[in-house]
PyMOL CGO cylinders between C-alpha atoms (Angstrom):
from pymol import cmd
from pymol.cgo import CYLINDER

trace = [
    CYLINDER, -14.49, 8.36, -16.82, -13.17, 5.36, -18.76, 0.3, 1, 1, 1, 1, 1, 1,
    CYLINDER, -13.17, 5.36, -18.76, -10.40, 7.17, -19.83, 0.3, 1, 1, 1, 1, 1, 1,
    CYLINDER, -10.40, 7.17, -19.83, -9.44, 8.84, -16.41, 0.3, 1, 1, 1, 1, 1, 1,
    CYLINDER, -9.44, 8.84, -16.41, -9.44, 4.80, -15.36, 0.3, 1, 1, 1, 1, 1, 1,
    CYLINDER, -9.44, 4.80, -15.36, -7.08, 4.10, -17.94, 0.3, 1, 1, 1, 1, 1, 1,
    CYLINDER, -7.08, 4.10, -17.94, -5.37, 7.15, -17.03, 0.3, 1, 1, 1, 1, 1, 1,
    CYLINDER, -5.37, 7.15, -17.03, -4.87, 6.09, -13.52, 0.3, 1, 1, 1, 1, 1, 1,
    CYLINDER, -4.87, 6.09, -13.52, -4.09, 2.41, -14.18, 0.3, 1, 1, 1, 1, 1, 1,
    CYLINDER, -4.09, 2.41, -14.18, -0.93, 3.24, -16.17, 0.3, 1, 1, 1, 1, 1, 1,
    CYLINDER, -0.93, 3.24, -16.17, 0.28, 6.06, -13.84, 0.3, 1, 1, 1, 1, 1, 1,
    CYLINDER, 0.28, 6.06, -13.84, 0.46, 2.87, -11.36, 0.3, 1, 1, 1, 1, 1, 1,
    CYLINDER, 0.46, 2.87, -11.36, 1.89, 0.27, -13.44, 0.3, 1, 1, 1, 1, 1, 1,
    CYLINDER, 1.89, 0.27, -13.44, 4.73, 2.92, -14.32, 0.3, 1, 1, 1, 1, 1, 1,
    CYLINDER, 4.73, 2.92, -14.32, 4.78, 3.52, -10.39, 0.3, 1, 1, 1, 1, 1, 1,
    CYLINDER, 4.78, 3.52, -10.39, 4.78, -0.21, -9.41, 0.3, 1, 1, 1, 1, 1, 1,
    CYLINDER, 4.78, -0.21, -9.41, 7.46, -1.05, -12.31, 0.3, 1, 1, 1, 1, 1, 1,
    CYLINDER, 7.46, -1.05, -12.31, 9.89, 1.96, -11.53, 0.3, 1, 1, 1, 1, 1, 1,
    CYLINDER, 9.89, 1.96, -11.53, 9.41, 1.69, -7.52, 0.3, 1, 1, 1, 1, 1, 1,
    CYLINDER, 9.41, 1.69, -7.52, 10.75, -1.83, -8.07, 0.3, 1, 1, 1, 1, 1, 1,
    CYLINDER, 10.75, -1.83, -8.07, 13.98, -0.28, -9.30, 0.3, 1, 1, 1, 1, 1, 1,
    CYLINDER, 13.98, -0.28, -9.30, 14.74, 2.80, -7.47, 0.3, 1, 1, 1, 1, 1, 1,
    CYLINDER, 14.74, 2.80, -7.47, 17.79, 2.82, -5.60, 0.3, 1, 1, 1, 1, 1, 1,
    CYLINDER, 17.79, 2.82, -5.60, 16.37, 3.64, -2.18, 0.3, 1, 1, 1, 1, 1, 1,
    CYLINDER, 16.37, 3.64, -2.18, 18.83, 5.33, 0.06, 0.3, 1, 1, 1, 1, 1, 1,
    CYLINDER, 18.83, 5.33, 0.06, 19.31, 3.13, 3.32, 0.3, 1, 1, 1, 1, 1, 1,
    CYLINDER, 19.31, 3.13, 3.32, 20.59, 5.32, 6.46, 0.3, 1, 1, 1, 1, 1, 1,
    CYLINDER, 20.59, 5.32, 6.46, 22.25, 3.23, 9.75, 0.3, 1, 1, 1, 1, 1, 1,
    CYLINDER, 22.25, 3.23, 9.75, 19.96, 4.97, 12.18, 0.3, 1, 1, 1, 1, 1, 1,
    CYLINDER, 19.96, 4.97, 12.18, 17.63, 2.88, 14.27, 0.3, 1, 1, 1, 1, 1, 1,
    CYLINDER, 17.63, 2.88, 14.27, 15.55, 5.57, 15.39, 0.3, 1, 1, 1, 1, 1, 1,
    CYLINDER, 15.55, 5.57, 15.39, 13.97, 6.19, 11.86, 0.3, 1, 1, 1, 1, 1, 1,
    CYLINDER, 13.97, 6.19, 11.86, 10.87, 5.17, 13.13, 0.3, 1, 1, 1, 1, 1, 1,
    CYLINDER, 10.87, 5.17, 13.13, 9.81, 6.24, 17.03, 0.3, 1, 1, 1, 1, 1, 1,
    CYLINDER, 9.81, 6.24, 17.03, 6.41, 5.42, 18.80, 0.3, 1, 1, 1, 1, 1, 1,
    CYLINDER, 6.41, 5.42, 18.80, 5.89, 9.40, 17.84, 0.3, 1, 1, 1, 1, 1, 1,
    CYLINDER, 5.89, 9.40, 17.84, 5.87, 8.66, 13.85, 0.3, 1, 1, 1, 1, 1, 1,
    CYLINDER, 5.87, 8.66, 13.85, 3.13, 10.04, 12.28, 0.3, 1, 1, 1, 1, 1, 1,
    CYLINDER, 3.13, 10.04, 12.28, 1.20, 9.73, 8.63, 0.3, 1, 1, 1, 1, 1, 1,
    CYLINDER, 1.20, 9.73, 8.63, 2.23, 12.14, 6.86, 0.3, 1, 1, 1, 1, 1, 1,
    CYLINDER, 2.23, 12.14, 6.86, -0.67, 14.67, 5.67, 0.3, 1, 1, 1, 1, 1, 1,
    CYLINDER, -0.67, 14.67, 5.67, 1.60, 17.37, 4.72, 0.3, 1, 1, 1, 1, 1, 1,
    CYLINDER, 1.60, 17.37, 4.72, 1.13, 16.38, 1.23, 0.3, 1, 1, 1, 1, 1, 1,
    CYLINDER, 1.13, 16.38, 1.23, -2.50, 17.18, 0.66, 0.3, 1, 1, 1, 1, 1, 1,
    CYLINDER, -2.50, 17.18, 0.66, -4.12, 19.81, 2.52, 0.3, 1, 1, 1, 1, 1, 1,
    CYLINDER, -4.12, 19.81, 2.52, -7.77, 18.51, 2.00, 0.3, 1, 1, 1, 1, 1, 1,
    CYLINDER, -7.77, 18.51, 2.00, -6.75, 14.81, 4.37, 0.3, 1, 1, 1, 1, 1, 1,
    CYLINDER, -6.75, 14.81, 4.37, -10.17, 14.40, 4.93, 0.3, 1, 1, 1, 1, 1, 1,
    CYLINDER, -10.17, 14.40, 4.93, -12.55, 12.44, 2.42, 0.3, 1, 1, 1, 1, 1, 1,
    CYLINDER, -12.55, 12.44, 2.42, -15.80, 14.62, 1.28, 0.3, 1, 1, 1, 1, 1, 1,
    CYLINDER, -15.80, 14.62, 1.28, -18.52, 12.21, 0.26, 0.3, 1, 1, 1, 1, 1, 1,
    CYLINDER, -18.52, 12.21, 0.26, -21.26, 14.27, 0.37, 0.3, 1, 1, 1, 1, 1, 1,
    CYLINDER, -21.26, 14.27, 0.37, -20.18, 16.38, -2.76, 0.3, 1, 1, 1, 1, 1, 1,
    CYLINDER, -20.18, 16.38, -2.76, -21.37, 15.58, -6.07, 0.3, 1, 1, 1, 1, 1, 1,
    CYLINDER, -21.37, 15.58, -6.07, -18.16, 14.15, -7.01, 0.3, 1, 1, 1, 1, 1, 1,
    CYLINDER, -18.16, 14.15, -7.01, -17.46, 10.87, -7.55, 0.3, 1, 1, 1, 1, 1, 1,
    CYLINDER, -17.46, 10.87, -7.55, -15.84, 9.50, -4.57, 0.3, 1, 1, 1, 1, 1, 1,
    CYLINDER, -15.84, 9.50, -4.57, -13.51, 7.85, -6.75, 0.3, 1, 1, 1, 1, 1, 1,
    CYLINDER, -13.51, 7.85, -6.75, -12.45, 11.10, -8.81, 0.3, 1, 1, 1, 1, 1, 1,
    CYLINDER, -12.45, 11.10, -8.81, -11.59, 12.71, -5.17, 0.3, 1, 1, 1, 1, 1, 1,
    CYLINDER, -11.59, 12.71, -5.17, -9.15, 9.79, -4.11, 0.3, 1, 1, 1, 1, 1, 1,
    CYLINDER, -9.15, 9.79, -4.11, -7.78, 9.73, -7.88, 0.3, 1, 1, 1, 1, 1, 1,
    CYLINDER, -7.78, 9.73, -7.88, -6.73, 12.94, -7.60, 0.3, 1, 1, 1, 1, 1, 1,
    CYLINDER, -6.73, 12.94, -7.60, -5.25, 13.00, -3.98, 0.3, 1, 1, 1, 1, 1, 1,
    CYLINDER, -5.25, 13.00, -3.98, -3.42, 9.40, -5.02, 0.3, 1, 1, 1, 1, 1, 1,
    CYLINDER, -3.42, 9.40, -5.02, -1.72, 11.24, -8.97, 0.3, 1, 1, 1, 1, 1, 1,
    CYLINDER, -1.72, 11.24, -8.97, -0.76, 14.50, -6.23, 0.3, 1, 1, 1, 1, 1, 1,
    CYLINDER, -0.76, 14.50, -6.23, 0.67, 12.00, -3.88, 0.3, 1, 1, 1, 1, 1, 1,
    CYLINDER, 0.67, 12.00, -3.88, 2.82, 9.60, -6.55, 0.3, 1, 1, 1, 1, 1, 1,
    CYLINDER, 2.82, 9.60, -6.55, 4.33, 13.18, -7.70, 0.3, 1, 1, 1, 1, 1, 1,
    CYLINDER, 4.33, 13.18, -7.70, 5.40, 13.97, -4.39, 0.3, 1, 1, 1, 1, 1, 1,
    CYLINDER, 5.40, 13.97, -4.39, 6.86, 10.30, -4.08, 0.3, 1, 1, 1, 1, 1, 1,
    CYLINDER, 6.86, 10.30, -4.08, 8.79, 9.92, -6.65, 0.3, 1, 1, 1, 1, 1, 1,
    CYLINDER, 8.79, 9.92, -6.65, 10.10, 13.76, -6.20, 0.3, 1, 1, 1, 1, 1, 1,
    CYLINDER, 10.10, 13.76, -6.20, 11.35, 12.68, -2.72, 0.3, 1, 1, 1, 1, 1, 1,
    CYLINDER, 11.35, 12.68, -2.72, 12.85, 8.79, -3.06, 0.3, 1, 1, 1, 1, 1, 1,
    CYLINDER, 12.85, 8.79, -3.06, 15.98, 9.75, -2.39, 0.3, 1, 1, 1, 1, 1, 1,
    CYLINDER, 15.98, 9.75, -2.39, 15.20, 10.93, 0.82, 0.3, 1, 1, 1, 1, 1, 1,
    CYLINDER, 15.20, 10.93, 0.82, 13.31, 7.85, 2.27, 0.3, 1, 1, 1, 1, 1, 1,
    CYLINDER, 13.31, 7.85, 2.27, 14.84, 6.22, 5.14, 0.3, 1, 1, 1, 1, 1, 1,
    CYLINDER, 14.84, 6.22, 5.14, 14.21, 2.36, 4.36, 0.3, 1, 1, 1, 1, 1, 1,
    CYLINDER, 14.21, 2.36, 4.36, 13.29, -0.07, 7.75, 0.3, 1, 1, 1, 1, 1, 1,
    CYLINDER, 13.29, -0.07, 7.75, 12.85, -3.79, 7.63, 0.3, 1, 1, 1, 1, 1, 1,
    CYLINDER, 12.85, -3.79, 7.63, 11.20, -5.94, 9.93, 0.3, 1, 1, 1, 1, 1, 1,
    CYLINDER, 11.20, -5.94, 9.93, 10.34, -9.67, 10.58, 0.3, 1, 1, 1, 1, 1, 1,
    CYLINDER, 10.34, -9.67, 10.58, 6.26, -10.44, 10.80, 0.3, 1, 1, 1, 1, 1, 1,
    CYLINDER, 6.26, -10.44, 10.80, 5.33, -13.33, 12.65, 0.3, 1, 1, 1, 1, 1, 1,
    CYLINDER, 5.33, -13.33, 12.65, 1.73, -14.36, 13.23, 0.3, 1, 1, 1, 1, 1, 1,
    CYLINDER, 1.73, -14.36, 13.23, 0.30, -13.30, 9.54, 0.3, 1, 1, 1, 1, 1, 1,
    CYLINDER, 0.30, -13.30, 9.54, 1.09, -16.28, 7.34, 0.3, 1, 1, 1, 1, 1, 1,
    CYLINDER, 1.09, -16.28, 7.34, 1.90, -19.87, 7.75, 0.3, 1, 1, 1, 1, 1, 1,
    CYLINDER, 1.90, -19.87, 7.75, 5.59, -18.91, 6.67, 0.3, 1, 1, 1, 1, 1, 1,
    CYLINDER, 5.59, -18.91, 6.67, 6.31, -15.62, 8.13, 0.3, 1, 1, 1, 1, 1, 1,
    CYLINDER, 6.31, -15.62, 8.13, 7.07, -12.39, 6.00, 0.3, 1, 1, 1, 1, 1, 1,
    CYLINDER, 7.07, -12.39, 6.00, 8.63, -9.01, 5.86, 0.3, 1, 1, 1, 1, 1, 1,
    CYLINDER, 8.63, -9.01, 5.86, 7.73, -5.56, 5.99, 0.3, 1, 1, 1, 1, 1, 1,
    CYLINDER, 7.73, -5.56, 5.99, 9.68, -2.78, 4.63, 0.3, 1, 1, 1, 1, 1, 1,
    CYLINDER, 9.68, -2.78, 4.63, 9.05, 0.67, 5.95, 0.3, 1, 1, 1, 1, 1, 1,
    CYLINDER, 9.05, 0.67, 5.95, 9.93, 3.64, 3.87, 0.3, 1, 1, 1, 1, 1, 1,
    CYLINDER, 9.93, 3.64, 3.87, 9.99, 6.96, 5.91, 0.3, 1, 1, 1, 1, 1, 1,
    CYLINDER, 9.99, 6.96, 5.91, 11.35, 10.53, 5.61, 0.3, 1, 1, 1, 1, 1, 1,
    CYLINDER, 11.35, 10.53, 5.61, 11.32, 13.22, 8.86, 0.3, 1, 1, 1, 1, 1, 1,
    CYLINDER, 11.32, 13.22, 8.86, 9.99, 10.37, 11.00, 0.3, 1, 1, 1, 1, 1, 1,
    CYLINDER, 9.99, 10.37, 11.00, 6.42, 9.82, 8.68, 0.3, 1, 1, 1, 1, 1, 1,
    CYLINDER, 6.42, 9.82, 8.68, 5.44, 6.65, 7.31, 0.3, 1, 1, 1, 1, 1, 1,
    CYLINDER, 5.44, 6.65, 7.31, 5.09, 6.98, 3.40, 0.3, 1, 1, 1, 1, 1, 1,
    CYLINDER, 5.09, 6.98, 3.40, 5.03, 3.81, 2.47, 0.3, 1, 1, 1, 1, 1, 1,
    CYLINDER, 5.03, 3.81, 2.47, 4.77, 0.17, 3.97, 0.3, 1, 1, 1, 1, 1, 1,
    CYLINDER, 4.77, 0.17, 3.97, 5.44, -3.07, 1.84, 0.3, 1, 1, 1, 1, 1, 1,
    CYLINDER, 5.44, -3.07, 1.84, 4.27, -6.29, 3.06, 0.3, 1, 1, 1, 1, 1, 1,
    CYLINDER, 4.27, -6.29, 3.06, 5.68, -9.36, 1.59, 0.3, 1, 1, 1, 1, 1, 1,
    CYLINDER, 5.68, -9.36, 1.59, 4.08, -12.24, 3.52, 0.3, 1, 1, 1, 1, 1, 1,
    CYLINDER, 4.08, -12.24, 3.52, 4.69, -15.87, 2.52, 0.3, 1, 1, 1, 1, 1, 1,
    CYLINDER, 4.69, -15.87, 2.52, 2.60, -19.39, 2.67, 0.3, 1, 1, 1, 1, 1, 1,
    CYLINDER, 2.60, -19.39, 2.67, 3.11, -22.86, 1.85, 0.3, 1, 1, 1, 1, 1, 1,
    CYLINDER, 3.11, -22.86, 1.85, 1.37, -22.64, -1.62, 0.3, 1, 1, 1, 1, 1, 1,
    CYLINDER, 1.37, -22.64, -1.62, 2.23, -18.86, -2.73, 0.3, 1, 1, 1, 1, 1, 1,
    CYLINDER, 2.23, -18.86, -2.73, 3.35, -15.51, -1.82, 0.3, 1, 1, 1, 1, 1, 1,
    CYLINDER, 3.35, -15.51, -1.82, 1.75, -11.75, -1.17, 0.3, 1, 1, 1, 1, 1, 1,
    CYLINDER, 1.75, -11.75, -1.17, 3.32, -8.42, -1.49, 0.3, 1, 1, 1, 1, 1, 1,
    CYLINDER, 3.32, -8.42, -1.49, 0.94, -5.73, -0.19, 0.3, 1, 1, 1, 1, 1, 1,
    CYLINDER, 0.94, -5.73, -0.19, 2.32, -2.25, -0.81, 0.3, 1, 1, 1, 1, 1, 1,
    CYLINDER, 2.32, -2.25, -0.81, 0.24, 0.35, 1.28, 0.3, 1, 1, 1, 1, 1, 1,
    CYLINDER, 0.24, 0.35, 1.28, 1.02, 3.71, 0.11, 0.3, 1, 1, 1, 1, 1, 1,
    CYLINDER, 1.02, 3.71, 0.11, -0.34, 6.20, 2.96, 0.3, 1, 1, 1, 1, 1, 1,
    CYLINDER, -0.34, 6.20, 2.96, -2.33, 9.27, 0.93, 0.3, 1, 1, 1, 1, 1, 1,
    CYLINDER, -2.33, 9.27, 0.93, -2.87, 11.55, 3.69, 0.3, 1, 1, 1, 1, 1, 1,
    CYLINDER, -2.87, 11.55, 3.69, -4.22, 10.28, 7.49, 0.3, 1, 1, 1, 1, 1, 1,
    CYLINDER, -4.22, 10.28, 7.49, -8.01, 8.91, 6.33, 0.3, 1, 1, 1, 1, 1, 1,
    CYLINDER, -8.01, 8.91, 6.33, -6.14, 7.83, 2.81, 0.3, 1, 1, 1, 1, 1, 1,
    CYLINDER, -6.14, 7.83, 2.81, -4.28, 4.25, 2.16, 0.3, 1, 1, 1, 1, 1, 1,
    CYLINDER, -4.28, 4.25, 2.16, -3.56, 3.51, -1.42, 0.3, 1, 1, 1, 1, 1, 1,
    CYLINDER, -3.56, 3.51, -1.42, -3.24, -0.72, -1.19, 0.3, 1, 1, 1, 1, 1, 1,
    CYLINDER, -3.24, -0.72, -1.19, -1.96, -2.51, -4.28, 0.3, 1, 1, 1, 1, 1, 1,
    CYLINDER, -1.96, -2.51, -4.28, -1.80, -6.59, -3.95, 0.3, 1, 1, 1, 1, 1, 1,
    CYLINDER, -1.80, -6.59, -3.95, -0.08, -8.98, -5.95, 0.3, 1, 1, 1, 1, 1, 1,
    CYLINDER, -0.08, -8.98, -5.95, -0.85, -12.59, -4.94, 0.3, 1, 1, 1, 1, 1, 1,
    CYLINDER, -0.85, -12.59, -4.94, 1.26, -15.89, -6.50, 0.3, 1, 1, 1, 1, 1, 1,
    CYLINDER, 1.26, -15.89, -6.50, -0.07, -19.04, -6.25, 0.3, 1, 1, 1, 1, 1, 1,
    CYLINDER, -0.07, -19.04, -6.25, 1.86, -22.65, -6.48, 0.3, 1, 1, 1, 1, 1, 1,
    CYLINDER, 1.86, -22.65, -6.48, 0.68, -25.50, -8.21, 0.3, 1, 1, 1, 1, 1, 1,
    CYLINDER, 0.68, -25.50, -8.21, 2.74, -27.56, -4.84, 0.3, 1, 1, 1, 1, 1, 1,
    CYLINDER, 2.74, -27.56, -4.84, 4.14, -26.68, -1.04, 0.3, 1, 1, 1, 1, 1, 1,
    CYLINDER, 4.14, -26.68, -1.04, 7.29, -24.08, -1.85, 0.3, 1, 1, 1, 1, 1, 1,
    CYLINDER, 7.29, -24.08, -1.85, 9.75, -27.09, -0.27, 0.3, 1, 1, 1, 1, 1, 1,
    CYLINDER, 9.75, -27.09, -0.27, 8.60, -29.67, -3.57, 0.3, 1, 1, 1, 1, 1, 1,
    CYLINDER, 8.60, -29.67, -3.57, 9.05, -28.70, -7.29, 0.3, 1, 1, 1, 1, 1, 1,
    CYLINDER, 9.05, -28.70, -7.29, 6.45, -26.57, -7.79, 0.3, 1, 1, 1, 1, 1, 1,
    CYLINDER, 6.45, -26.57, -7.79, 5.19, -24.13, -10.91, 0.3, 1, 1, 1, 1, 1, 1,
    CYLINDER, 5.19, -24.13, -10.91, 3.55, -20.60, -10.29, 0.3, 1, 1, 1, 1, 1, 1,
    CYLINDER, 3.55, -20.60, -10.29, 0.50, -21.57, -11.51, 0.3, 1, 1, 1, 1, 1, 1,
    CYLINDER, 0.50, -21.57, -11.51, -1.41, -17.80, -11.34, 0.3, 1, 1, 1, 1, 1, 1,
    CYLINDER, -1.41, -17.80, -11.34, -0.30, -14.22, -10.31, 0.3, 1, 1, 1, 1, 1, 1,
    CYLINDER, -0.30, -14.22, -10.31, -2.95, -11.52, -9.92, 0.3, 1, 1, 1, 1, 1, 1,
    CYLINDER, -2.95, -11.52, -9.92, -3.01, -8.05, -8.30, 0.3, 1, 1, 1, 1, 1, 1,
    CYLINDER, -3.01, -8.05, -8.30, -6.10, -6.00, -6.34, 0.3, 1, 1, 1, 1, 1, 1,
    CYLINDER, -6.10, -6.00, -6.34, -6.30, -2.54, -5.61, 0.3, 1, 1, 1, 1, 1, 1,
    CYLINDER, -6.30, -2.54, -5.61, -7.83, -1.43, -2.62, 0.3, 1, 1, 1, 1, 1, 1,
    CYLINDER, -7.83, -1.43, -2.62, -8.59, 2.15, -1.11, 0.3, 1, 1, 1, 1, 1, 1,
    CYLINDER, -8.59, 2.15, -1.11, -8.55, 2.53, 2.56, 0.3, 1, 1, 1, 1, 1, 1,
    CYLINDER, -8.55, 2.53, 2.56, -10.47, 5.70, 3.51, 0.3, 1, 1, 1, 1, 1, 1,
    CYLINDER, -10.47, 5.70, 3.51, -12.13, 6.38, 6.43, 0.3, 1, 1, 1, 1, 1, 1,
    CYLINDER, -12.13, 6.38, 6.43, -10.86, 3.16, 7.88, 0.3, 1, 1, 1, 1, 1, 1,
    CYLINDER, -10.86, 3.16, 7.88, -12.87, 1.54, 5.21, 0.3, 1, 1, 1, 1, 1, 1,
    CYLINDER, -12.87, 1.54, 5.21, -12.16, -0.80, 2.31, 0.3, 1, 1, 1, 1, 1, 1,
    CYLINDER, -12.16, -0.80, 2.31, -13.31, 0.13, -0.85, 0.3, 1, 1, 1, 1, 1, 1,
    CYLINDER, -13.31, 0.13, -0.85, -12.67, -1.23, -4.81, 0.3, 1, 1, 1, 1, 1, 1,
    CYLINDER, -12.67, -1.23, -4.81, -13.53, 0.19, -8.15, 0.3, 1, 1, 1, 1, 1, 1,
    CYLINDER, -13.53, 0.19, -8.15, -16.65, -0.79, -9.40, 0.3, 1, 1, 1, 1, 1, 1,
    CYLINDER, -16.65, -0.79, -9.40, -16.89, -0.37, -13.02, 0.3, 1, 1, 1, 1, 1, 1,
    CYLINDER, -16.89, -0.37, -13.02, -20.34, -0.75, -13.11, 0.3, 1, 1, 1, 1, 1, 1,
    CYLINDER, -20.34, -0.75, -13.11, -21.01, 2.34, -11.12, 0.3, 1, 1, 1, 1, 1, 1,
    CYLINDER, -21.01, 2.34, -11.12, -17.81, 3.70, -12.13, 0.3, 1, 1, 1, 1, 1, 1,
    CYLINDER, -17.81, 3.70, -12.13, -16.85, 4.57, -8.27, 0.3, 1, 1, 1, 1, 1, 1,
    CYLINDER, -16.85, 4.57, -8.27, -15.79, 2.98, -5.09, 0.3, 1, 1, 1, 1, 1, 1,
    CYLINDER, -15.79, 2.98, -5.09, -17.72, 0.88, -3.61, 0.3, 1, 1, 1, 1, 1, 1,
    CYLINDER, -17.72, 0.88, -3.61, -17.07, -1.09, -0.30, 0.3, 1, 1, 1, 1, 1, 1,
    CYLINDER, -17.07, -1.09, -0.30, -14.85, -4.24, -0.88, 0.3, 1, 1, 1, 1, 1, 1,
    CYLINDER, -14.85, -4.24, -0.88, -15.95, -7.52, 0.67, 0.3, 1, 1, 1, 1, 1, 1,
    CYLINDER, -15.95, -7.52, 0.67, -12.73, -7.95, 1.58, 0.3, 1, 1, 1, 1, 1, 1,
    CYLINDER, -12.73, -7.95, 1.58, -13.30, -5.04, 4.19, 0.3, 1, 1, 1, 1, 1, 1,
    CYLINDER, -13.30, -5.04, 4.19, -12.40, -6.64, 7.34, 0.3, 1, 1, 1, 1, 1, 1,
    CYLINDER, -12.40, -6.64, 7.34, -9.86, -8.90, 6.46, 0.3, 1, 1, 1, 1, 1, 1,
    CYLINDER, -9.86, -8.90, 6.46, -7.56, -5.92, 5.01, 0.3, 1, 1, 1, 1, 1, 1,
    CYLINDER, -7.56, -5.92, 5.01, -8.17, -3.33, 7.48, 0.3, 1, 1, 1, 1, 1, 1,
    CYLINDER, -8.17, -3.33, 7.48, -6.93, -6.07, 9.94, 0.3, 1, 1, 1, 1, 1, 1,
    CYLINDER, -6.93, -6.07, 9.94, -4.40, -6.63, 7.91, 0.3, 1, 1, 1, 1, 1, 1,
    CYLINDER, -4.40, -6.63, 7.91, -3.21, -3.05, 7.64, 0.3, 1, 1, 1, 1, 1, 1,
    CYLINDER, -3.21, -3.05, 7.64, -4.08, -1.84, 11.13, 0.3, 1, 1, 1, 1, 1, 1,
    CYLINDER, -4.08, -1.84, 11.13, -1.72, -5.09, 12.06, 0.3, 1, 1, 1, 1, 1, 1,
    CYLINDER, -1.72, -5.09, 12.06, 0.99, -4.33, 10.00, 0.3, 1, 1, 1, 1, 1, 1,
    CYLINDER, 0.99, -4.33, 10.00, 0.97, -0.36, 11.23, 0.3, 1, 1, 1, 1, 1, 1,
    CYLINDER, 0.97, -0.36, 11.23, 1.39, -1.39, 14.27, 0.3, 1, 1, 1, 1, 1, 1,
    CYLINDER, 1.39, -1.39, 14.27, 4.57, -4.06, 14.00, 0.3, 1, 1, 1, 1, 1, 1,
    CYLINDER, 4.57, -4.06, 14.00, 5.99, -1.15, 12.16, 0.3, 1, 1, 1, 1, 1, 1,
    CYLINDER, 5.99, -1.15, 12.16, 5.48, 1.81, 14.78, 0.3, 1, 1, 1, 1, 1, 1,
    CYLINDER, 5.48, 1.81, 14.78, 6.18, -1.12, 17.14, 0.3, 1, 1, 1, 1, 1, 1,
    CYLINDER, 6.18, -1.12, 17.14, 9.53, -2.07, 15.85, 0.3, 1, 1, 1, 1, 1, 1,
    CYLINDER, 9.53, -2.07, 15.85, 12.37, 0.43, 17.69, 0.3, 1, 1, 1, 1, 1, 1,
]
cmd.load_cgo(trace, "trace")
């Protein structure tokens, strides 16, 4: 199990290191995303999350998450990138950037900024009961507008399923639910719905 963990975490650093250099192609329509967008589920035909089998929960979601970067990177050429202003999430405002291809959501990252540091949430949607959440959080020794140091960066994976948060608990060596849970399905659920929102 340790080793499907270490597995996993380096198939998402490579992810998270090569999504932040692909070339995404950008097309000048505005409909790209419509009040009919869906999650796409076309990717995995098992969408729905079995926890009454023996296997770990957390083996089940690996899987669906490795089948899902595949398909990803196999299609980035053909994501249609959207970006819109949030208001009402941070002190300073932020962005989200919604990548999409035949009118489904694949992909939605977050950047949302504060007076003493930064978030980018990237939400990576699995299949419809499925949200792969990766967050990277700076912090600033001062207010952005003084001369201020990064004083810490960290990053926190969640997994959304069944409109539930859940982490990796090594102890157990599964998911378990975060106690973050309520704070970032809000989060998600409000970001979802700027994006479907924003024609």
């Amino acid at each position: 199990m340790k080793k499907q963990l270490i597995v996993f975490t380096v198939i998402v650093t490579v992810f998270l290191f090569i999504s932040c250099t692909i070339d995404v192609k950008i097309t000048g329509s505005e409909s790209a995303l419509s009040e009919t967008s869906t999650i796409d589920t076309s990717s995995n035909d098992n969408s729905s999350i079995d926890t009454s089998s023996d296997e770990l929960l957390f083996d089940t979601v690996n899987r669906d998450i490795t089948a899902y970067f595949r398909e990803y990177f196999r299609n980035s050429d053909s994501y249609v990138r959207k970006e819109i202003n949030i208001f009402g999430m941070s002190s300073e405002g932020g962005i989200a950037e919604s990548y999409t291809m035949d009118g489904e959501i694949k992909m939605i990252r977050l950047y949302l900024y504060g007076e003493l540091g930064k978030s980018q949430s990237d939400y990576y949607i699995i299949n419809e009961n499925t949200i792969y959440e990766v967050v990277t959080i700076t912090e600033y020794n001062k207010p952005f507008y003084m001369d201020f140091e990064v004083t810490r960066i960290y990053s926190k994976d969640y997994f959304i399923i069944n409109d539930k948060v859940m982490v990796y608990d090594d102890n157990i060596k599964d998911l378990m639910e975060s106690e973050d849970n309520v704070s970032e399905y809000t989060a998600f659920a409000d970001v979802m719905e700027k994006v479907k929102n924003s024609d």
